[in-house]
ZAZA-520725 format. One record per residue (C-alpha): z, x, y; residue number from 1. Coordinates in nm, 4 decimals, padded with zeros to 6 digits. Example, Ala and Ser with C-alpha at 12.3 -4.5 7.8 and 13.67 -1.06 7.14 Angstrom:
BEGIN
(pt (00.7800 01.2300 -00.4500) 1)
(pt (00.7140 01.3670 -00.1060) 2)
// end
This chain:
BEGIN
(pt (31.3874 17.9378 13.5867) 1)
(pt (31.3133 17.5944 13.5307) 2)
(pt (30.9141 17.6591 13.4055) 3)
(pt (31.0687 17.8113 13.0961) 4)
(pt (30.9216 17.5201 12.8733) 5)
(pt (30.8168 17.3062 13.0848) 6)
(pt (30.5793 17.2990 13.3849) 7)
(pt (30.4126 16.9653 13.4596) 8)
(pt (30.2018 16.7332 13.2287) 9)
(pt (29.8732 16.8131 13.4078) 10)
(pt (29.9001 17.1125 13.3064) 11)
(pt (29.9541 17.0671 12.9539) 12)
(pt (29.7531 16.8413 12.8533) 13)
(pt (29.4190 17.0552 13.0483) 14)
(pt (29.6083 17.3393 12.7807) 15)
(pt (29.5531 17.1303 12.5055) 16)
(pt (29.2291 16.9498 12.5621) 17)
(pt (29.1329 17.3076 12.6781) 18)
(pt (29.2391 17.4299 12.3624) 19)
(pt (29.0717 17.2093 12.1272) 20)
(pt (28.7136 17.2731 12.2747) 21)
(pt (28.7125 17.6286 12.2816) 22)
(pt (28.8603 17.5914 11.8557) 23)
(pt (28.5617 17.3963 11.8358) 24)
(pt (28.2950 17.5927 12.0459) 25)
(pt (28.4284 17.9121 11.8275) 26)
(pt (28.4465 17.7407 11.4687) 27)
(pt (28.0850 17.5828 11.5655) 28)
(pt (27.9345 17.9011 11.6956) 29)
(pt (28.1137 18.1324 11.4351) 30)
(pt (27.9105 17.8991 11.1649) 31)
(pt (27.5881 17.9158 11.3310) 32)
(pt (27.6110 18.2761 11.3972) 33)
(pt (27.6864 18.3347 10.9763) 34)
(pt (27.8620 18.5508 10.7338) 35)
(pt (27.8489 18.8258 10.9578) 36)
(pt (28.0976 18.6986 11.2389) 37)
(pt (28.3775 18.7043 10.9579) 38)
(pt (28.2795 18.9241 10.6960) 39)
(pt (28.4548 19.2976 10.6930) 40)
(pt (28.4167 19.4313 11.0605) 41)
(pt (28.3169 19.7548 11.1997) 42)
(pt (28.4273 19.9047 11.4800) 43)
(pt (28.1598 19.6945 11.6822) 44)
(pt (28.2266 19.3604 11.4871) 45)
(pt (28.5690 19.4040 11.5800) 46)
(pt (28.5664 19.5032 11.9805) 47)
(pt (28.3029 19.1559 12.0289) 48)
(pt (28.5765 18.9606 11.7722) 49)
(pt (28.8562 19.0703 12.0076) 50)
(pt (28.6634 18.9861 12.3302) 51)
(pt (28.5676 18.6666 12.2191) 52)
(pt (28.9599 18.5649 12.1302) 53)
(pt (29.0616 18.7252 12.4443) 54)
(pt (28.8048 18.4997 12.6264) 55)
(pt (28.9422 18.2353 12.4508) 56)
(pt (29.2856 18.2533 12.5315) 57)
(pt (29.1864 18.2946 12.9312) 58)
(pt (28.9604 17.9849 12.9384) 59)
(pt (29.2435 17.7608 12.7608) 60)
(pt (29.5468 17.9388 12.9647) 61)
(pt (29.3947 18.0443 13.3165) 62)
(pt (29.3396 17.7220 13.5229) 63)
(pt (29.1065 17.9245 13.7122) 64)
(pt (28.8572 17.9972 13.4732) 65)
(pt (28.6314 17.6750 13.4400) 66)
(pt (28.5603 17.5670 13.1145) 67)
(pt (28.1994 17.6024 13.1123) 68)
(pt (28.2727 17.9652 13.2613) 69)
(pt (28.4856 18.0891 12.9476) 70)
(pt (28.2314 17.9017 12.7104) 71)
(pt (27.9338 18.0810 12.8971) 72)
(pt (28.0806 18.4058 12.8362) 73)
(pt (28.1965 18.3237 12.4960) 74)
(pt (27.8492 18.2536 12.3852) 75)
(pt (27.6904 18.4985 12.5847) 76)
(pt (27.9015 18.7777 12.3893) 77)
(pt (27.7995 18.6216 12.0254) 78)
(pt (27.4036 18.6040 12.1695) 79)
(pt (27.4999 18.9809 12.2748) 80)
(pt (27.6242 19.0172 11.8911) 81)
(pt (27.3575 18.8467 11.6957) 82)
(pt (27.1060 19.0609 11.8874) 83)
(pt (27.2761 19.3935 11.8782) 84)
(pt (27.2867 19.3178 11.4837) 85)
(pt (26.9408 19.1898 11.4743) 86)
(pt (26.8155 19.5273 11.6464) 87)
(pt (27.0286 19.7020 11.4415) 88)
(pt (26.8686 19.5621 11.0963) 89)
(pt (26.5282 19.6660 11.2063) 90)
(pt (26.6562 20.0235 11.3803) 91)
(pt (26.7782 20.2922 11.1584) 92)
(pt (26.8584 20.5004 11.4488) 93)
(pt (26.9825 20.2044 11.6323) 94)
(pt (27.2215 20.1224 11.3536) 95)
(pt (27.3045 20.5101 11.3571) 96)
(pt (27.4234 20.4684 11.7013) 97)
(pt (27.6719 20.1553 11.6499) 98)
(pt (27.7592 20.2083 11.3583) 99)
(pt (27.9882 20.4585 11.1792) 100)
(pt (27.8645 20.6908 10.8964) 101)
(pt (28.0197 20.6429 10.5573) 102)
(pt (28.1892 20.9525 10.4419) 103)
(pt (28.2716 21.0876 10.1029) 104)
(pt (28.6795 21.1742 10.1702) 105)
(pt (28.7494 21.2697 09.7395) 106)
(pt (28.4567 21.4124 09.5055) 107)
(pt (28.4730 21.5191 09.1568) 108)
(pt (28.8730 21.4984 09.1638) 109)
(pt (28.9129 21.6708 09.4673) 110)
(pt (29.0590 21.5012 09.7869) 111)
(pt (28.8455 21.6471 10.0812) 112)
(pt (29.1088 21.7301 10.3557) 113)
(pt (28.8830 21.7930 10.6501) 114)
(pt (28.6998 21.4706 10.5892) 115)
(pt (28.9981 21.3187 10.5261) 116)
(pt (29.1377 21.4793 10.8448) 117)
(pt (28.8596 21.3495 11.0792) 118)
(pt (28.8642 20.9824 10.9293) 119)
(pt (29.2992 21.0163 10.9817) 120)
(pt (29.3386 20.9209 10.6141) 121)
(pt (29.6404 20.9929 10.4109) 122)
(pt (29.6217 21.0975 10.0567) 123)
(pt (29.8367 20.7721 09.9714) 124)
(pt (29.5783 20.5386 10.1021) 125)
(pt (29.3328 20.6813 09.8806) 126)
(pt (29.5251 20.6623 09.5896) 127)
(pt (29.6392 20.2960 09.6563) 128)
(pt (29.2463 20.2533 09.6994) 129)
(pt (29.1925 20.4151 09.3449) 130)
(pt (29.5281 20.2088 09.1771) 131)
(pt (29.3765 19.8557 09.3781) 132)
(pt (29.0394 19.9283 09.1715) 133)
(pt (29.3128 19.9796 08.8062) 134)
(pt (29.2111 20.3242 08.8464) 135)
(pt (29.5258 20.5665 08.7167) 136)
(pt (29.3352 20.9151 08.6676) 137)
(pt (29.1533 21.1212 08.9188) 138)
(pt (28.9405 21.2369 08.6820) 139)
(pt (28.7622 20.9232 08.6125) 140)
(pt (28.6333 20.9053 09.0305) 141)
(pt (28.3233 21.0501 09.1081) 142)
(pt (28.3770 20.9732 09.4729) 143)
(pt (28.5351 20.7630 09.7135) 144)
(pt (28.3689 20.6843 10.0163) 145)
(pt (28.4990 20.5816 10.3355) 146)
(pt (28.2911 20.3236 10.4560) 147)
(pt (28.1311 20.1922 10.8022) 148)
(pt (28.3546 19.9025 10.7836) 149)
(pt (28.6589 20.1241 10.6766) 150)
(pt (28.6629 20.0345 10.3302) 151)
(pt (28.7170 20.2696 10.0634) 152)
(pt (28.4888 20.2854 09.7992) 153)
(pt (28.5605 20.4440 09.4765) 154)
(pt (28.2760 20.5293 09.2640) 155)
(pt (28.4029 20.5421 08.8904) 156)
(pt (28.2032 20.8631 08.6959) 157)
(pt (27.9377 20.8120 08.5307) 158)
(pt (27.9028 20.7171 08.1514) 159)
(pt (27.7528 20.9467 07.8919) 160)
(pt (27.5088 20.7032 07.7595) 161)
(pt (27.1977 20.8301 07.8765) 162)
(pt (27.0698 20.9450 07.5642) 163)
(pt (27.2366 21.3224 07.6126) 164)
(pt (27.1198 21.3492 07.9909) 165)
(pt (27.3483 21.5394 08.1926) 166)
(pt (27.4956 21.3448 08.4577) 167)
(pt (27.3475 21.3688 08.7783) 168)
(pt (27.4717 21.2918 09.1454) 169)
(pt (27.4537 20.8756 09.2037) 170)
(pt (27.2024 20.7500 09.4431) 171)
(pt (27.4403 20.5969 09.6445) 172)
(pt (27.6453 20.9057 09.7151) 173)
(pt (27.3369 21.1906 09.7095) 174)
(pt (27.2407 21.0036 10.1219) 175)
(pt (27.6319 21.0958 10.2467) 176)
(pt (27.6441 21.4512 10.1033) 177)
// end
């Protein structure tokens, strides 16, 4: 009972000095590495953003984990990430493999249930998407699109400027249908 806040000064001052390394490895690292480390995260970006805070936490809490041991791993998982991403910008079907497919979950003013069903998305969130964007009428969407990063995209219909053309499908959505 009596380690409840207090242990022994050792101990909490490795903690601390601990602590303010690994901030600074990570803020350091995180900069070199770029926009991508902190931009909107896929499912990938995520698990390697958890791992690395979980890492972290055990090399500034675990007096068994050397310091040089957590940083090791904690740059060893961002050389894992900038590679994986590298390969990834080059490899379509590599990308295809890590990387969730965007997919169209309301067309034409019609919510798509079974896509909607498969992504787990509520009818709410898409219309919260849709209000976020000042958008207050269905039938001014052409699509929204749930995205890699899980985003949702709305796509507002087309204008009929185009000189009397009829509207066609937008290159961005014609790929995902």
């Amino acid at each position: 009972m009596d380690m409840i806040f207090f242990d022994n000064i050792d101990k909490l001052g490795r903690i601390v000095l601990t602590a303010v390394m690994v901030y600074v490895l990570i803020v350091l690292v995180t900069k070199v590495s770029g926009k991508r480390s902190t931009s909107q995260l896929n499912n990938f970006d995520w698990i390697v953003t958890v791992m690395i805070g979980s890492l972290g936490a055990s090399t500034i809490l675990l007096k068994d984990i050397p310091f040089i041991e957590g940083v090791s791993s904690i740059l060893v998982l961002y050389l894992l990430q900038f590679l994986v991403t590298k390969y990834a910008s080059v490899s379509p079907q590599f990308s295809n493999f890590i990387l969730s497919e965007p997919r169209i979950v309301f067309y034409q003013g019609q919510f798509l249930p079974d896509a909607m069903r498969s992504e787990r998305l509520t009818r709410q969130e898409i219309e919260c998407a849709m209000r976020s964007q000042g958008i207050n009428n269905f039938d001014d969407v052409e699509a929204v699109v749930f995205e890699s990063d899980a985003k949702l995209t709305i796509i507002p219909k087309p204008t009929n400027d185009t000189h009397g053309k009829e509207n066609t499908v937008s290159q961005t959505i014609k790929p995902l249908m």
